[in-house]
VEXZADO-262807 format. One line per 3 residues: number of its first residue (from 1); for each residue x, y, z of C-alpha. Coordinates in pm, whole numbers, plus 50000, padded with zeros to 5 digits. Example, Ala and Ser with C-alpha at 12.3 -4.5 7.8 and 13.67 -1.06 7.14 Angstrom:
2
1> 51230:49550:50780  51367:49894:50714
END
This chain:
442
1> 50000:50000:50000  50300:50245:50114  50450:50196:49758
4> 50158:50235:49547  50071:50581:49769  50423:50695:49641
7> 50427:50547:49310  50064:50743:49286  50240:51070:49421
10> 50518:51047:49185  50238:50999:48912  50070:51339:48980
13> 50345:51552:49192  50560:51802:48937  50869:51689:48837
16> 51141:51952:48699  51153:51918:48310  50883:51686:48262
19> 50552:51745:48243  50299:51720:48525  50171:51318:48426
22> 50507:51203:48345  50625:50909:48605  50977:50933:48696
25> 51048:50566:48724  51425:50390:48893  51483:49986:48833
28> 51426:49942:49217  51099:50134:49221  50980:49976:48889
31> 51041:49594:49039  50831:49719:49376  50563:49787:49146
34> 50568:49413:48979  50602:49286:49271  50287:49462:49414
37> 50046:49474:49108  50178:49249:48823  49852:49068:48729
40> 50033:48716:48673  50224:48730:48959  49902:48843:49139
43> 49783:48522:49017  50120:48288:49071  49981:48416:49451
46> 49627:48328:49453  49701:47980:49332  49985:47942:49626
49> 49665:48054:49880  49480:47802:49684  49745:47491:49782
52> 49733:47616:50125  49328:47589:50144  49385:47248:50009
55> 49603:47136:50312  49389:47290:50562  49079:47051:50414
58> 49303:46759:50525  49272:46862:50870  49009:46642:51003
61> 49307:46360:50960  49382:46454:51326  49153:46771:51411
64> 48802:46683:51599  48491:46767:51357  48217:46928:51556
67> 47839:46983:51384  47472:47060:51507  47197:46896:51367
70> 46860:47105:51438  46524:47017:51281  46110:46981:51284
73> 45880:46736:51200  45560:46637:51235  45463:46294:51208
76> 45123:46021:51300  45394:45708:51235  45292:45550:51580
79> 45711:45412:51624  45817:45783:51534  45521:45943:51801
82> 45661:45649:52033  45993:45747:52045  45975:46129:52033
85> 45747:46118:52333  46006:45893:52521  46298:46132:52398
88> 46089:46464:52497  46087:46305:52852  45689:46351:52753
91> 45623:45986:52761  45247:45934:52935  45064:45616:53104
94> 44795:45649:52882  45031:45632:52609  45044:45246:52680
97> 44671:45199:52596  44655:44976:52253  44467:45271:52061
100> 44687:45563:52174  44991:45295:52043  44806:45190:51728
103> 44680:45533:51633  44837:45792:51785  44759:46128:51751
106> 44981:46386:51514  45250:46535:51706  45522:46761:51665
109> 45907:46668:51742  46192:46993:51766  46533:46782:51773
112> 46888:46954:51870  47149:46748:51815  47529:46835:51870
115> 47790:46560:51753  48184:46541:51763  48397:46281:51599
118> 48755:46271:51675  49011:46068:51526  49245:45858:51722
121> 49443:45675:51426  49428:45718:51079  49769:45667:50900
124> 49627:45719:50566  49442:46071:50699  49767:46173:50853
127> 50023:46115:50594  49771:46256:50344  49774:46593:50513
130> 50185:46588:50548  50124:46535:50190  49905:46782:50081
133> 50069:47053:50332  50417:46998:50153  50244:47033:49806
136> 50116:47353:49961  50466:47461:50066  50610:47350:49724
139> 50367:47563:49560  50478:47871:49791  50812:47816:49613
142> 50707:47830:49300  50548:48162:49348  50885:48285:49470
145> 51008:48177:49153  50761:48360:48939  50851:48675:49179
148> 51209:48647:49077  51146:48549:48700  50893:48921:48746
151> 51236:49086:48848  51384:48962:48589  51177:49044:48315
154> 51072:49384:48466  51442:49445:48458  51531:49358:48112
157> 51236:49543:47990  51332:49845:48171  51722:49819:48033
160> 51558:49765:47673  51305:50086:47677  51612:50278:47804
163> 51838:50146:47521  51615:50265:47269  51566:50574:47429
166> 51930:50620:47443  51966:50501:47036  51677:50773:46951
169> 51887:51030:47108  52169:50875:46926  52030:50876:46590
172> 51863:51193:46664  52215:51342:46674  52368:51168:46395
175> 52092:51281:46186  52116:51644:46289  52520:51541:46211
178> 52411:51421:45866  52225:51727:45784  52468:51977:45875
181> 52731:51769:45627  52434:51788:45360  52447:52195:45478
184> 52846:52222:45433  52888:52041:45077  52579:52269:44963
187> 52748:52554:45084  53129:52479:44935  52939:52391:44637
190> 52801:52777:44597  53160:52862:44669  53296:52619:44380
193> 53477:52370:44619  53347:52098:44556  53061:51937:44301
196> 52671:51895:44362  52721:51492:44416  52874:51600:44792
199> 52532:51738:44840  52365:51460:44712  52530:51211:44888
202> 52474:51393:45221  52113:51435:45170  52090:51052:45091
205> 52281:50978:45380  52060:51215:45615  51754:51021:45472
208> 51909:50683:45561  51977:50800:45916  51628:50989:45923
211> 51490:50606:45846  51697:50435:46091  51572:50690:46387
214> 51196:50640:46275  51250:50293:46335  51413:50342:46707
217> 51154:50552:46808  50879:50324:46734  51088:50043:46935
220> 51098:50285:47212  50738:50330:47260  50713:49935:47203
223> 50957:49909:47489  50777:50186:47667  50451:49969:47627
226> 50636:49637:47734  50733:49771:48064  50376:49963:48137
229> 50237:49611:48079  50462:49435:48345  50374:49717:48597
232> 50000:49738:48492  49987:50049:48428  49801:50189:48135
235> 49939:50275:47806  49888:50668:47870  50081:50691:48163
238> 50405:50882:48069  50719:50703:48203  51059:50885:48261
241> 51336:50605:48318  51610:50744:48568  51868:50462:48583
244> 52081:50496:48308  52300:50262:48158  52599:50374:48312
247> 52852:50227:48501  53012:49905:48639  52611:49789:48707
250> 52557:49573:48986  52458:49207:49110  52411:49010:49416
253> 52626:48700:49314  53038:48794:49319  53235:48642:49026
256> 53328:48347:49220  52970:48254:49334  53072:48142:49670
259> 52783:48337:49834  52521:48199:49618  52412:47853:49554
262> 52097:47670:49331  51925:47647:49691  51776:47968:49677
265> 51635:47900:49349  51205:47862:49393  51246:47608:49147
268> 51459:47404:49320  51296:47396:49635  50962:47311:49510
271> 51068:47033:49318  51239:46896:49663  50924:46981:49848
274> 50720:46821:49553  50947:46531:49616  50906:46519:49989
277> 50502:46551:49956  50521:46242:49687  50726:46037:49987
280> 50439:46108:50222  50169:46003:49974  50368:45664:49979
283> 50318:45644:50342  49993:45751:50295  49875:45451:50054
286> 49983:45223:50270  49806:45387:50553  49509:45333:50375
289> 49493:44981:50427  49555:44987:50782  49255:45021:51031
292> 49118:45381:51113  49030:45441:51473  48797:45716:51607
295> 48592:45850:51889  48222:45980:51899  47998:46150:52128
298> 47680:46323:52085  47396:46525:52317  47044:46627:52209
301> 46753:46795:52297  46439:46700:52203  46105:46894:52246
304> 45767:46912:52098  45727:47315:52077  46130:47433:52040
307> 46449:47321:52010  46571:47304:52344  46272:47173:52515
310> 46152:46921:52759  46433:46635:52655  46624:46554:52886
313> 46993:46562:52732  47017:46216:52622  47384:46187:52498
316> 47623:45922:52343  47982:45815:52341  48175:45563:52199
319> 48479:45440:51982  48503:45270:51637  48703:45039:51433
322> 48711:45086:51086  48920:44803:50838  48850:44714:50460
325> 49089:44382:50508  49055:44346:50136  48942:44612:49897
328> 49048:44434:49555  49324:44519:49423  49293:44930:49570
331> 49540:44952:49812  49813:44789:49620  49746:44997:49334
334> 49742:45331:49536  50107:45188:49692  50228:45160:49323
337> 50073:45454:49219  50257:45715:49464  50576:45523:49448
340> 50571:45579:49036  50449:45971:49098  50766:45919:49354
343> 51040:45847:49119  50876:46081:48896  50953:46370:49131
346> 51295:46278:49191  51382:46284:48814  51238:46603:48732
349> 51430:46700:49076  51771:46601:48882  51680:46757:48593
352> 51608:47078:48777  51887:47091:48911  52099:46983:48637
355> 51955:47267:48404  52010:47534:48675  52367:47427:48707
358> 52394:47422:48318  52184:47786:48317  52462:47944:48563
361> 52753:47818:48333  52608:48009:48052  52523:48263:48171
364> 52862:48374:48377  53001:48297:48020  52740:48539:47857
367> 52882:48812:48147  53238:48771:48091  53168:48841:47752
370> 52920:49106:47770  53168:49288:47978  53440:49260:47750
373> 53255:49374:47485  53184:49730:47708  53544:49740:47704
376> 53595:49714:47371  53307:49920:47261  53406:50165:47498
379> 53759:50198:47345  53592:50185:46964  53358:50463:47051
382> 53644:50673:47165  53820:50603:46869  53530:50682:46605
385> 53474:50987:46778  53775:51103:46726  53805:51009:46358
388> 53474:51197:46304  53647:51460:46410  53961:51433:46197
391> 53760:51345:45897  53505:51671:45963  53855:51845:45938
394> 54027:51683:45648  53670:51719:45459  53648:52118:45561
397> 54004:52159:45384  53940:51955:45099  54154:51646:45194
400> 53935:51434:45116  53586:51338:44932  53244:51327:45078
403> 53278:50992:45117  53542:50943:45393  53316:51175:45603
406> 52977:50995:45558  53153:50685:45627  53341:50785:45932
409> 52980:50910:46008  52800:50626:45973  53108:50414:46159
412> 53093:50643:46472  52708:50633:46496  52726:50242:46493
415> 53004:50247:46740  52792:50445:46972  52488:50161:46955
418> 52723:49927:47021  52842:50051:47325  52497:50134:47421
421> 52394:49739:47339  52688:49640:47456  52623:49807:47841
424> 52268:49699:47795  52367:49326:47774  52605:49371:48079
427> 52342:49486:48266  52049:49182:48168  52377:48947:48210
430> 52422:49015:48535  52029:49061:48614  52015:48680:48438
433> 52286:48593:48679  52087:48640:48982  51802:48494:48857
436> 52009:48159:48793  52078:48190:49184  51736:48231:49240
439> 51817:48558:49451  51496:48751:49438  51308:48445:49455
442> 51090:48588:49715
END
């Protein structure tokens, strides 16, 4: 609630250079907001309640069930009349006379009736419930999962709208670049320097920037519209990303991934739990063809104008034995059945864990080369700036053609949205690398 209050005050409060709807928007508060209102995490959620319910209905394995019975009738059946008079406490002398038995008169019968059963023994009831209350706590882990898979993706959607922001502004500078080359060659051409295909050339080179930046900024509002959809917010809400893709980055796990293991992974721990809940549904089978013991007790009131009337309390107690010696073939076939759904679980437990092992490998690999490509992008953008700027020179005093300028152009833009893919890619590598530890599995 505290977060959506400030996420709602950000919304509407002015913010300096933006206008009054705009949301100024950081990574951190961004993954709050998934969190908090993604719909299919919401969901993930709801069915983890769900699983819970479901182990909370095996209860009455071990918990005492307690009901009241209360009802009216109305009856001439001379064994009913009989034994509602003797119940009532209402029973007569002149009740024994062979008519008044024979044909007795209508007569009305208010019953209260409270009972409680409590088990003593039921193997099958109680390993059933162990069962079903793993399950429950398996399913818990899977939500925490989904949370950190919604981290994840809310991430990398936020480091992708903010890359194409960054290549619109990109491409919105080349272009003005390109333009202001197309201004230069028309101008030396006035002066005789140079012929009208510099001009020409510039112009077509403008247009084939102008095309490339029409392009980003309709994958910017796409990325714009991916993220809005994660946080459930509605198309027309303005976002304004803060983070920027700057810097070293960050991630939980250090390069040697000695603090973090597959254990925190949801994954992983539901498919344990899942395998745990499948060991108690063994048990469980086999319970079911041992006996089931249980108490009982009851006390009613009985009356012939209200519930609690002139009965006298009658109550019962006592203590049952219940044993199918041999159902069939049932009981062997429920033992074989949760041992297969067993072994099941603890192959796709293997597997789990063999793919999370196998997703950690390639992804540090994917890092170490994402962040050597920063540092080579890094040192190629420096460098194409710098020829821009020798070429913008050598062009000026006719030292070379048109051509060596657009293409030192062209070379220097591309560097540029390479470094700016290249940080991006850091960024989800390490985001991707936490999410192999399962770190905001939560």
């Amino acid at each position: 609630m505290i977060i959506a209050i400030s996420l709602l005050l950000m919304a509407t409060a002015p913010t300096a250079g933006l206008q009054d709807d705009t949301l100024s928007l950081s990574l951190s508060a961004a993954i709050e907001r998934a969190q908090e209102f993604n719909p299919s995490l919401r969901a993930e959620r709801a069915e983890s309640d769900k699983a819970a319910a479901q182990a909370q209905e095996a209860t009455p394995a071990f918990l005492p069930s307690i009901g009241i019975d209360m009802g009216f009738l109305r009856t001439n059946d001379p064994v009913a009349v009989f034994g509602l008079k003797l119940r009532q406490s209402n029973f007569q002398a002149e009740d024994l006379a062979l008519e008044a038995l024979n044909n007795p008169d209508p007569y009305n019968g208010f019953n209260t009736v409270a009972t409680v059963e409590l088990p003593i023994f039921t193997a099958e009831g109680l390993f059933g419930h162990s069962a079903a209350r793993r399950a429950a706590s398996a399913r818990e882990a899977a939500t925490a999962r989904a949370a950190g898979a919604t981290t994840f993706f809310v991430t990398r959607a936020y480091w992708n709208a903010q890359l194409a922001a960054r290549q619109v502004e990109a491409l919105e500078t080349a272009l003005e670049a390109a333009r202001g080359h197309a201004r230069q060659a028309e101008a030396m051409q006035q002066q005789g320097l140079v012929t009208t295909l510099d001009a020409r050339m510039a112009r077509v080179h403008a247009a084939g920037t102008e095309t490339q930046l029409l392009a980003a900024r309709a994958q910017a509002e796409n990325s714009l519209s991916a993220l809005r959809t994660l946080l459930a917010l509605p198309d027309s809400v303005r976002i304004a990303l803060t983070d920027s893709l700057t810097g070293n980055g960050s991630m939980a796990c250090d390069e040697s991934g000695s603090d973090c293991t597959i254990d925190s992974r949801g994954d992983i721990m539901a498919h344990r739990l899942g395998k745990d809940a499948t060991s108690s549904a063994v048990k469980s089978a086999w319970g079911k063809n041992l006996p089931a013991i249980a108490a009982f007790g009851s006390l009613g009131y009985f009356g012939q104008s209200n519930f609690f009337g002139t009965g006298s309390g009658n109550w019962t107690i006592g203590i049952g034995l219940q044993w199918k010696l041999f159902p069939g073939l049932a009981g062997v076939g429920a033992v074989n059945k949760a041992k297969a759904d067993q072994r099941a679980a603890e192959a796709r437990l293997e597997a789990a864990e063999r793919e999370a092992q196998l997703e950690i490998a390639s992804t540090r690999r994917m890092l170490t080369a994402a962040t050597d490509r920063v540092a080579v992008a890094t040192s190629a953008d420096t460098e194409a700036q710098e020829a821009l700027a020798q070429a913008r020179l050598r062009y000026e005093t006719g030292a070379a053609p048109i051509t060596e300028l657009l293409d030192v152009q062209a070379a220097a833009t591309s560097a540029t949205l390479s470094l700016l893919s290249a940080r991006r890619d850091m960024f989800l590598a390490q985001a991707a690398l936490d999410f192999a530890y399962g770190v905001n599995d939560r």
